[in-house]
N, C-alpha and C positions, 0 to 999 in steps of 0.2 A: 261629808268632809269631817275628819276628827281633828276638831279645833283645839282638843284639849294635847293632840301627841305635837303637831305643830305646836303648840304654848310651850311643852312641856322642853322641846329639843331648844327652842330657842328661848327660853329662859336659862338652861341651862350653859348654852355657849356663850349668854351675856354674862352668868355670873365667869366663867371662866377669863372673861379679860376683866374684869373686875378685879379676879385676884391674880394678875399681872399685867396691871394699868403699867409698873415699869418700861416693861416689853413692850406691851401695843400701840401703850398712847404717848407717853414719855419721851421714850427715845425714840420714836420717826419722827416727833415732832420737832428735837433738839438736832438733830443730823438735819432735817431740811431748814430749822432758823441758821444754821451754819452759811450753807446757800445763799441766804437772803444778807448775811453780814460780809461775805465776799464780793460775792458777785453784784448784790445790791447796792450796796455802801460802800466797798472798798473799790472793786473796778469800775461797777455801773453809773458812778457819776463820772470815769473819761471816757466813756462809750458815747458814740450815736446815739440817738433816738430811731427806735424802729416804728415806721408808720405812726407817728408823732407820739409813740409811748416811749419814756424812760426805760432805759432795757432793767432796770432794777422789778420795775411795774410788769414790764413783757415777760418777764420769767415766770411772775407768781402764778399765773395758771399752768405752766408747764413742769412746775415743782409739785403742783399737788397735785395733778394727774400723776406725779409719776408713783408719789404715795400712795395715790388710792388707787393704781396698778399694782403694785407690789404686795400691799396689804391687803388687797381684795381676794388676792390669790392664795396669798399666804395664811389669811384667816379660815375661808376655806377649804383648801388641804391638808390643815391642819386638824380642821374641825371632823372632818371624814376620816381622814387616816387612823388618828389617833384609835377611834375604836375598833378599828380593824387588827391594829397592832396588840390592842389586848385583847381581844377577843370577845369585847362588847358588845358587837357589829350584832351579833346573835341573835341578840334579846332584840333588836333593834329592829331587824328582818322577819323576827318571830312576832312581833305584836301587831297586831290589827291596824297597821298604820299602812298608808299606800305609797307609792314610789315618789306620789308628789308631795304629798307631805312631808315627809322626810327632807328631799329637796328644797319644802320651802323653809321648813327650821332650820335647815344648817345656814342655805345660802341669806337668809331675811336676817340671819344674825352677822352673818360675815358681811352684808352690804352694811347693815346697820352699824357695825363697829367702823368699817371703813369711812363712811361718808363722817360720821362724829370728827373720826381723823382729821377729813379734809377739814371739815369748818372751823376746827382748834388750828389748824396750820393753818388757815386764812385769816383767822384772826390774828394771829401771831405775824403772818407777813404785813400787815400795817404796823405792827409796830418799828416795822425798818424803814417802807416804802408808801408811797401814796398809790389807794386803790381806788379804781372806778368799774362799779359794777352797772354795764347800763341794761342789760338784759335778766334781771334776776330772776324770772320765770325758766329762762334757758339754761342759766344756769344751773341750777336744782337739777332740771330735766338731764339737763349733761352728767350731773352726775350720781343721777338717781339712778339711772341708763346704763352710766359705765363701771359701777359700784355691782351690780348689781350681775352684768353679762363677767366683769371678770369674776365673781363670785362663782359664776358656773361653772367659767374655766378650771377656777382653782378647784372647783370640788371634783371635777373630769380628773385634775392631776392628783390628786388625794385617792383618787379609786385605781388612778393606773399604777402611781407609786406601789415597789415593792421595799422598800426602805427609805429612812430618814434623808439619804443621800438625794435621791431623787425629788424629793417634795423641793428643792431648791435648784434644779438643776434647772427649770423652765424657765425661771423668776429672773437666776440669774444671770444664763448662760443666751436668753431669748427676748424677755419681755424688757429688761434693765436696757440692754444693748439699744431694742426697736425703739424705746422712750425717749434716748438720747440721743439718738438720729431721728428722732419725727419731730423736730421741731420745737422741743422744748426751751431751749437757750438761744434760738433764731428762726426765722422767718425763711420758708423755703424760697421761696423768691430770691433771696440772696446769693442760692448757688447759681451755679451755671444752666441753662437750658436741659442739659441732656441728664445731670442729677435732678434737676427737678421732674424731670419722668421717672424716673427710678425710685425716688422723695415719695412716689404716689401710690407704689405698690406698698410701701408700708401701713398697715392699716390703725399704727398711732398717730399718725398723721392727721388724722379724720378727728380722731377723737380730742387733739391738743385744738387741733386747727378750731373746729365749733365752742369748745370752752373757753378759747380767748377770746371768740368773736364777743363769747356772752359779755363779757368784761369792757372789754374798747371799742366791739364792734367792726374789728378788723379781720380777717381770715384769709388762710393759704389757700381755703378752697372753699365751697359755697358751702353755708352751713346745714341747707336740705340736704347735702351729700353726705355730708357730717353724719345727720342723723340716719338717713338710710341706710349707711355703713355700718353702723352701730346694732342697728337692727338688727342685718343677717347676721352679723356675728352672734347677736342675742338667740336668732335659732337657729342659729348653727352648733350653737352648746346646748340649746334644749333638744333637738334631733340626737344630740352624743349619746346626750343623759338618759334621754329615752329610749334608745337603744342598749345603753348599759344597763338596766332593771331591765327591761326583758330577756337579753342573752345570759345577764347574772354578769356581767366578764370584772373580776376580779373582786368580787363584793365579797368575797371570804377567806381569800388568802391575800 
């Protein structure tokens, strides 16, 4: 294993959000405290209690899933594309490095910028609402897990992208949408019988439902299903990826 071309890629994509902490870390973090001063503070104190959480409290795991959805993706398609659009990709395919390596610098740097995310926005959400994390082991795992499988995603969308249009057409027109119907602002339970079978084909649902459990210990669905779920989606992008370094499909244009 060449530990020095993995160093080399993901030092490289760590200095690059370093020199636009703005972009990465900045502003998702100020758009989701936004969230947390509405919905938290401004509605969430005439709201219910969902499953004896504060909905102010029941949001903040579903606020930073939906960051560290967005930005998992977004870090890594961006982190791919980019050299492909100059023509970098080159050098990158020519050196002695192997498909996993490569793999693991981009995507070790996009989970890694990601999760950072989450834990500045979690930090940031006590300072509106009252947090209880009573699973902190699960936590982590949930979102070492899901930092980690969208990172793959995003780097699958980064190799399929043929223009800057499309690195955001997934994020926004797919992943954004599924986040804010799985659960994130409510509790599936809450709909009717026959959405909540429907509630289930979504596979954010899985991933909201187990990160809140970590927090209040409450869940839409059992949290071994949580992680199961998460799983095959984890090799269901590595089966992509792996098939995309062997056929080559789009690694040059």
């Amino acid at each position: 294993m060449n530990l020095y071309a993995m160093r080399a890629i993901y030092l490289f994509e760590m200095a690059r959000a370093g020199r636009t902490v703005l972009q990465s870390i900045i502003a998702p973090v100020i758009s989701t405290s936004l969230y947390f001063v509405v919905f938290g503070a401004a509605i969430g104190s005439r709201m219910q209690a969902i499953d004896g959480v504060t909905f102010g409290s029941f949001i903040v795991p579903g606020l930073i899933m939906l960051s560290l959805l967005t930005q998992s993706i977004s870090n890594a398609s961006f982190g791919i594309y980019f050299p492909k659009f100059t023509g970098t990709i080159y050098e990158v395919l020519s050196a002695p490095v192997a498909p996993f390596e490569i793999v693991m610098g981009y995507v070790g740097a996009a989970a890694t910028k990601s999760i950072i995310l989450a834990l500045i926005i979690l930090a940031t959400a006590g300072l509106f609402v009252p947090i209880e994390i009573q699973h902190p082991f699960w936590m982590l795992l949930f979102l070492v897990l899901t930092a980690v499988t969208f990172s793959l995603f995003g780097f699958i969308i980064g190799i399929w992208a043929d223009g800057f249009e499309k690195l955001q057409l997934v994020p926004l027109l797919i992943v954004t949408p599924l986040t804010f119907l799985g659960g994130s602002f409510y509790s599936i339970t809450m709909l009717p019988p026959v959405w909540q079978k429907i509630a289930l084909l979504n596979p954010v649902v899985y991933l909201v439902s187990g990160f809140r459990w970590s927090f209040f210990g409450t869940a839409d669905v059992h949290v071994g299903i949580s992680v199961i779920m998460t799983l095959v989606f984890l090799a269901v992008c590595l089966g992509i990826i792996t098939w995309i370094f062997k056929t080559g499909y789009r690694l040059k244009n």
